[in-house]
C-alpha positions, 0 to 999 in steps of 0.5 A, a space after each residue: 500500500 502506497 503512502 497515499 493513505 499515511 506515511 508507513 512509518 508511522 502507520 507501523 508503530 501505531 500497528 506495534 501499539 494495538 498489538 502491544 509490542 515494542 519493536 519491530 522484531 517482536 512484531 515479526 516474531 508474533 506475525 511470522 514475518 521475516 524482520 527484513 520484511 518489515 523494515 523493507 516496508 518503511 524503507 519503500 514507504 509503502 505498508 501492505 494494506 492485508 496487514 492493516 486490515 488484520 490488524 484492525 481485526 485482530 486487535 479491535 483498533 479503529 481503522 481509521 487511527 491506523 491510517 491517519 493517526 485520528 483519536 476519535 475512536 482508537 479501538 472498537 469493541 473486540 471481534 468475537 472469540 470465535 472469529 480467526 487471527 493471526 497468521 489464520 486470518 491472514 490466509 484468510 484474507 489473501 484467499 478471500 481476494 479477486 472476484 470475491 472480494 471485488 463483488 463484495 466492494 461493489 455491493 458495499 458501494 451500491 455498484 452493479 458494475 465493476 466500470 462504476 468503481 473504477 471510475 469512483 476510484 480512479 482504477 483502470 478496468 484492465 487492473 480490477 480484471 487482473 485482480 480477479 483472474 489472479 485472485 488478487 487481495 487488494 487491501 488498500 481498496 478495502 481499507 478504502 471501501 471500509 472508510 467510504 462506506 462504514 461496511 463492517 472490515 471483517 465482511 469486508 475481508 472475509 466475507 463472514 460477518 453482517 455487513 454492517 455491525 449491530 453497533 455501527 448500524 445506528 451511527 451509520 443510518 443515522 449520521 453518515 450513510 443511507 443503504 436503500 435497495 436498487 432496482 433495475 428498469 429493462 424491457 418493463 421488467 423491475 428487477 432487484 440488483 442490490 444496494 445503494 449508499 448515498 448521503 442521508 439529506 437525499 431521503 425526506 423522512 416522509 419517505 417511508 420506503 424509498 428506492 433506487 430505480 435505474 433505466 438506462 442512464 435515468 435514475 430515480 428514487 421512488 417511495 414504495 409505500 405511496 399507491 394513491 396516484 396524483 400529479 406528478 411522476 409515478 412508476 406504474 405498472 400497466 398489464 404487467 409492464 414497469 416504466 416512468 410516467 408524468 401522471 395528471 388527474 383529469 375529471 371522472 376519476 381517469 388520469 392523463 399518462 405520458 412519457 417518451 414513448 407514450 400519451 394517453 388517459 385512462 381510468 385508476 384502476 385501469 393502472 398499478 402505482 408501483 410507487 412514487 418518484 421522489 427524486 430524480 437524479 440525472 447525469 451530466 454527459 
């Protein structure tokens, strides 16, 4: 790992402190890595981040103090006893790596695609490819992921755990993300494709079911729970066909429907509300 993330000297000596050693050789010695290893990592500036990840596992220590040296939260409850360490754990973590690895970053993200993350992350396609066929652990990228998204590290790295920890859930819900479920809108059909993390002011707490709906490069978010069709834009359900619509109430109970492809007025009841778009979100091409 690169000193983008923090200068590795001092990441290295805040890694003795969580393990409670003193120097470099007594943390070679416990982590059955050979001395010159280590030293070459200083030396080169650049600290794997497989190791930080384990540390963070095995030790309890906050992951962001390892990085960046911030006091905010030095160690977070201890991992249950149950759970691998050490030397295990970090076989663990290198056989967790490529395509199971990556597919859990991106579902962290809310991501369907690998292409989104590279463009998120600055990373060429051609590099996460390479992870997967060599089924590489790319620890910055998690420790990365693991920042962003306030996803539990274990889950993370290993796959085992919940995603979010029952002590982080509140915290996180509350002050930092929002995870809603993402639907995909292609021939009519909506189909579930993961989740999504965005910024908790996007979700009104009139929103009561709120949901990520993608149809090409057009994304709403659409509250579920809404049925009672007025103005404004709906996602409609007409003989088993899914899409957007602009909706106006017109007299005798029958509404007006129209979007690129289509204009025409019918009764309510002729027509499913699948629910109501709350927001829409559009790129800028």
């Amino acid at each position: 790992m690169s000193n983008a993330l923090g200068d590795a000297k001092e990441i290295l000596e805040r890694i003795l402190s969580s393990y409670g050693v003193r120097s470099r050789p007594e943390l070679a010695e416990l982590l059955q890595i050979p001395l010159p290893t280590i030293n070459n990592w200083v030396a080169r500036s650049s600290l794997p981040g497989d190791y930080i990840i384990q540390c963070a596992i095995d030790t309890g220590a906050d992951l962001k103090w390892l990085i960046s040296g911030e006091l905010a939260n030095v160690r977070l409850k201890v991992a249950p006893h149950d759970f691998t360490k050490g030397k295990e754990l970090h076989e663990q973590l290198l056989a967790n790596g490529g395509k199971q690895v990556v597919q859990r970053i991106l579902h962290a993200y809310g991501f369907t695609m690998q292409k989104e993350l590279g463009d998120l992350l600055g990373i060429p396609s051609g590099t996460m490819s390479a992870w997967v066929r060599r089924d590489y652990f790319p620890g910055d990228v998690v420790i990365t992921c693991a920042l962003d998204t306030g996803v539990s590290l274990r889950w993370l790295a290993t796959g085992i755990g919940e995603m979010i920890a029952r002590n982080n859930r509140e915290q996180i819900s509350s002050s930092e993300i929002v995870t809603i479920e993402k639907y995909s809108l292609f021939n009519g059909e909506l189909n579930k494709t993961g989740l999504w993390v965005c910024d908790p002011s996007l979700i009104a707490e009139t929103v009561n079911n709120p949901a990520l709906v993608e149809k090409g490069s057009n994304k709403w978010i659409v509250d579920l729970e809404v049925k009672a069709i007025g103005n404004g834009l709906w996602l409609i359900n007409i003989d088993g066909v899914n899409d957007v619509y602009a909706v106006s109430r017109i007299p005798g109970n029958k509404i007006n429907i129209k979007n690129s492809s289509s204009n025409f007025d019918c009764k309510i009841e002729d027509v499913e509300c699948v629910g109501m778009v709350y927001l829409t979100l559009m790129e800028n091409n």
